[in-house]
C-alpha positions in Angstrom: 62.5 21.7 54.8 61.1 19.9 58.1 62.8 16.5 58.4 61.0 14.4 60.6 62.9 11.1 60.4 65.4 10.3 63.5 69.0 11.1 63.0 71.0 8.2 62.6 74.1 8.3 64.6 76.9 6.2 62.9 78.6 4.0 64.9 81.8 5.6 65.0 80.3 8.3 67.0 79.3 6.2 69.5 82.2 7.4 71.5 80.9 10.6 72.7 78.4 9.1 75.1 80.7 8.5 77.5 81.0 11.8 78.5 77.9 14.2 79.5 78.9 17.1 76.7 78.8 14.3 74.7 75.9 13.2 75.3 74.4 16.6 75.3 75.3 17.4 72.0 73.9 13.8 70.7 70.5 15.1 72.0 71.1 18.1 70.2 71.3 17.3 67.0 67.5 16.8 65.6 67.6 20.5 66.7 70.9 21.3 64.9 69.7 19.6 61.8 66.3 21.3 61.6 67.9 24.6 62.3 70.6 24.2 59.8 68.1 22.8 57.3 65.8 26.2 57.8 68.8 28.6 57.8 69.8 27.1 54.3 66.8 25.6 53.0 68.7 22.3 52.6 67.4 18.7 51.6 69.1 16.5 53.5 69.7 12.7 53.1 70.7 10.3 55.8 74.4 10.9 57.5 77.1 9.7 55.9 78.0 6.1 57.7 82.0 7.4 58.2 82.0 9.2 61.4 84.2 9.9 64.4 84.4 13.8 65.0 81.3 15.0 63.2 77.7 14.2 62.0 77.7 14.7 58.1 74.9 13.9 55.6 74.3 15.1 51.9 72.3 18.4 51.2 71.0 19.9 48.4 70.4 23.5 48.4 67.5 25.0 46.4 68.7 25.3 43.3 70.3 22.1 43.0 74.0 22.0 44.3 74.8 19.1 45.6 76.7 19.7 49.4 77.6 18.6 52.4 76.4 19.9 56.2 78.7 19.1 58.8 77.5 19.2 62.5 80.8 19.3 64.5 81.5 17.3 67.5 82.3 20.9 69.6 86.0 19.6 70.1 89.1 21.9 70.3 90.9 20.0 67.3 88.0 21.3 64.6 87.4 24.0 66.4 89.0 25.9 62.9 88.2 24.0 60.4 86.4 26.7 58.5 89.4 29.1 58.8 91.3 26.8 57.2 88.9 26.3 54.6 88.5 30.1 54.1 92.7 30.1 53.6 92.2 27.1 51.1 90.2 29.0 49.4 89.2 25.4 47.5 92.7 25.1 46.4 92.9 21.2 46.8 90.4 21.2 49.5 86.4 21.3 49.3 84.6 25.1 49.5 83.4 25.9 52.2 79.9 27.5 51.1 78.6 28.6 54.6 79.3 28.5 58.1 77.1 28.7 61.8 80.0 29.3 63.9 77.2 29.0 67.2 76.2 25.7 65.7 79.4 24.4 65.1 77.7 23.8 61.7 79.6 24.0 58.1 78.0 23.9 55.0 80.8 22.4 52.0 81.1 21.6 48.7 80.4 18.0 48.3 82.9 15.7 46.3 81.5 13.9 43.6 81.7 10.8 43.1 83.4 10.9 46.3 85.1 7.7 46.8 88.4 7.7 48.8 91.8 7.9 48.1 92.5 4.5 49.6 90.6 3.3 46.4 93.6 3.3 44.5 96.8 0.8 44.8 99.1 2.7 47.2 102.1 4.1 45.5 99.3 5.4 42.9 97.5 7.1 46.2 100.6 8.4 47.7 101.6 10.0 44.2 98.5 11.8 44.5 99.3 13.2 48.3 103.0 14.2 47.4 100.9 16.3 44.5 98.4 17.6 46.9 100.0 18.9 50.1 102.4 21.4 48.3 98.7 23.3 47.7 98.3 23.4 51.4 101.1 24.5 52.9 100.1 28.4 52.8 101.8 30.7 55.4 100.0 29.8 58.6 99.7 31.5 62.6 96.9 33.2 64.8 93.8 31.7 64.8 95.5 28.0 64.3 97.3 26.2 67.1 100.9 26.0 66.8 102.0 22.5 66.3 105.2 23.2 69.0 102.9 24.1 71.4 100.4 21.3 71.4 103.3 19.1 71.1 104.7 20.8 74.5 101.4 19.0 75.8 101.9 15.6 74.4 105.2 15.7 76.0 103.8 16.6 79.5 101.1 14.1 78.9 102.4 11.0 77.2 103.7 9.0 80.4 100.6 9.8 82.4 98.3 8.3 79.6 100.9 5.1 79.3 100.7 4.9 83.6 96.9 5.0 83.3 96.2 2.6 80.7 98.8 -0.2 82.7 102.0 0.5 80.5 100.8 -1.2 77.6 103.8 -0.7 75.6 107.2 -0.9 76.0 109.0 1.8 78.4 111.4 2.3 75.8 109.2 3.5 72.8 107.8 5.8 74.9 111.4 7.0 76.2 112.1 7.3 72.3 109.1 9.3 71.3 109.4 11.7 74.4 112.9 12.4 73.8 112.2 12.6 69.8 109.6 15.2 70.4 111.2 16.7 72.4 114.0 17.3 69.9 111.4 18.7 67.5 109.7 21.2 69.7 113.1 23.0 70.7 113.6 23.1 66.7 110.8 23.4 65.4 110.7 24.4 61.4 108.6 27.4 59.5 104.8 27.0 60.2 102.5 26.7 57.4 98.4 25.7 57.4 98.5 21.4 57.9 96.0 19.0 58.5 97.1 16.6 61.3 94.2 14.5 60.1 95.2 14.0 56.1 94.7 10.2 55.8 93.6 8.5 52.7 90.1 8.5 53.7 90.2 12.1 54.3 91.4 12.9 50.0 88.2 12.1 47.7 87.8 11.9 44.2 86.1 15.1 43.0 84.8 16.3 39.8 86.2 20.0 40.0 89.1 18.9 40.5 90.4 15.2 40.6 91.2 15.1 44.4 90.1 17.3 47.4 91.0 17.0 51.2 88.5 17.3 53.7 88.0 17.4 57.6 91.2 18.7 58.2 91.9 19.8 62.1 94.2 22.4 61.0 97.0 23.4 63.0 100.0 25.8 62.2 103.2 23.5 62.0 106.7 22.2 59.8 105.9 20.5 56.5 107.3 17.5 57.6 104.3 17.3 60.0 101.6 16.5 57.3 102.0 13.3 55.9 102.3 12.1 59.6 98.8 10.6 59.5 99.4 8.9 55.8 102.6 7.2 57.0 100.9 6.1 60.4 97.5 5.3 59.3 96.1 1.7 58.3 94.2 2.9 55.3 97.1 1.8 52.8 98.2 -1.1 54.2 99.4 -2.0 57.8 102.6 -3.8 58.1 106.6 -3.3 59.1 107.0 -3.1 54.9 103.8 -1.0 54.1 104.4 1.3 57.1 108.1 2.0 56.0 107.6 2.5 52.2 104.9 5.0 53.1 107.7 7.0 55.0 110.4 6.4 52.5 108.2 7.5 49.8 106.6 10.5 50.7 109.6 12.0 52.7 111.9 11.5 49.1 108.9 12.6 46.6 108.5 15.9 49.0 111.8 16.5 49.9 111.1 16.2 53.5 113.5 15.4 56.5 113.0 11.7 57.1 114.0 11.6 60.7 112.0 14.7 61.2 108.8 12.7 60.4 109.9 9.7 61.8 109.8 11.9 65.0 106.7 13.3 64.6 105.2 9.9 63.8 106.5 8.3 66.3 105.2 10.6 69.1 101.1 11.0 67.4 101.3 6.6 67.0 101.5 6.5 70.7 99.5 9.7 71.8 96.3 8.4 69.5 97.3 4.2 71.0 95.7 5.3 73.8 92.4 7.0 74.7 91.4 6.6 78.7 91.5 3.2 79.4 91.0 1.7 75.8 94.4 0.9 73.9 94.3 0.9 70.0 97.3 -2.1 69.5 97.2 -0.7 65.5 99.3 2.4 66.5 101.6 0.7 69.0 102.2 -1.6 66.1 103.4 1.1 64.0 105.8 2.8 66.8 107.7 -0.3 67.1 108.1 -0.7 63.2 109.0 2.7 63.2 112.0 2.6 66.1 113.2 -0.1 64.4 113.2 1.2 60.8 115.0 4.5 62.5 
């Protein structure tokens, strides 16, 4: 079906024109989407407005399904995101129903009614993620990137973002996550398929089954790795006491090593406070709470 309509970006993509790819592949998508559109014989509706590393919008196929075609941002961190669907296997994440790998296009089940997990008070939400991630941990290497090793790199690359950005945080939370991760990678634990994006705007409510995980950059990692972006993120509160219970919580309901993702926390706070020039005070916020709750 020919959609002749603009594409909306949302405004959470608006990062990538600051870089030529990135501006490229804005330009691309009217293409994408018509191509996509053909290839499945999709009616779409307008993009979703939550955006940062893809362009997503509702489709129907012909005979009714509701879905969900993703346009990826052509990034290294989703770069598998259909593998790990594949190894899901729609085990407490969404189907995937197709995929374009030259498009960097996905075509998923869509979650219905699809509200997010942050919808619900948080211990109730964070009852729901200690019964989800078991599901995901399957047996994980080759085609995902080991966590160790792209730790390696935020170890190498940590005090070079902090110096370019003017030191923005203390010298000694960045001494402590450094050393901390550097603990970790020299130990690291069993891998198994994780999402180092699962926050609680990435779990919907679903009709098949009553929650399903979705965008997941999937790497290959240690358990205690996966509820890093639920302890760190803002989605369920963001305080000293909010931040803290979230670690407490999930780390005793899963039977994970607290200091283990305290470490792991620590170091992806500070890695994603800073992008370029621009500092996100949020996630400095939640390294300090964290040092001192150690």
């Amino acid at each position: 079906m020919l959609h002749d309509e603009p594409v909306e970006i949302p405004e959470g993509l608006s990062w990538v024109r600051a870089e030529p790819a990135g501006r490229e592949w804005l330009a691309a998508l009217p293409e994408l989407r018509e191509a996509c559109a053909r290839r499945w014989s999709l009616r779409l509706g307008p993009p979703f407005p939550y955006a940062f590393a893809s362009l997503a919008m509702p489709a129907e196929l012909p005979d009714g399904t509701p879905a969900v075609l993703k346009l990826q941002y052509p990034d290294a961190e989703s770069a598998h995101e259909a593998d790990a669907l594949v190894a899901w296997d729609g085990h407490g994440a969404v189907h995937l129903l197709d995929h374009d790998p030259a498009r960097r296009a996905l075509l998923v089940e869509r979650c219905l009614p699809g509200t997010p997990l942050h919808d619900l008070p948080p211990d109730a939400a964070l009852d729901v993620v200690a019964d989800l991630l078991p599901r995901l941990w399957r047996p994980a290497g080759a085609p995902f990137p080991l966590l160790a090793e792209e730790a390696a790199g935020w170890i190498a690359g940590l005090p070079a973002r902090w110096e370019r950005a003017g030191r923005p945080y203390e010298r000694r939370l960045l001494d402590e996550a450094v050393g901390r991760l550097t603990e970790l990678v020299a130990d690291p634990g069993e891998p198994v398929l994780l999402s180092q994006d699962l926050h609680a705007g990435n779990v919907l409510r679903a009709d098949r089954e009553p929650w399903l995980a979705i965008d997941p950059k999937p790497l290959a990692g240690e358990r205690e790795f996966s509820v890093v972006a639920i302890v760190r993120g803002a989605e369920l509160g963001h305080s000293p006491d909010a931040v803290c219970r979230r670690l407490d919580r999930i780390t005793g309901a899963l039977g994970l090593d607290r200091e283990r993702v305290l470490g792991w926390t620590l170091g992806h706070s500070l890695l994603w406070a800073i992008d370029g020039t621009t500092v996100w005070p949020d996630q400095m916020e939640v390294a300090r709470w964290l040092t001192a709750a150690a």
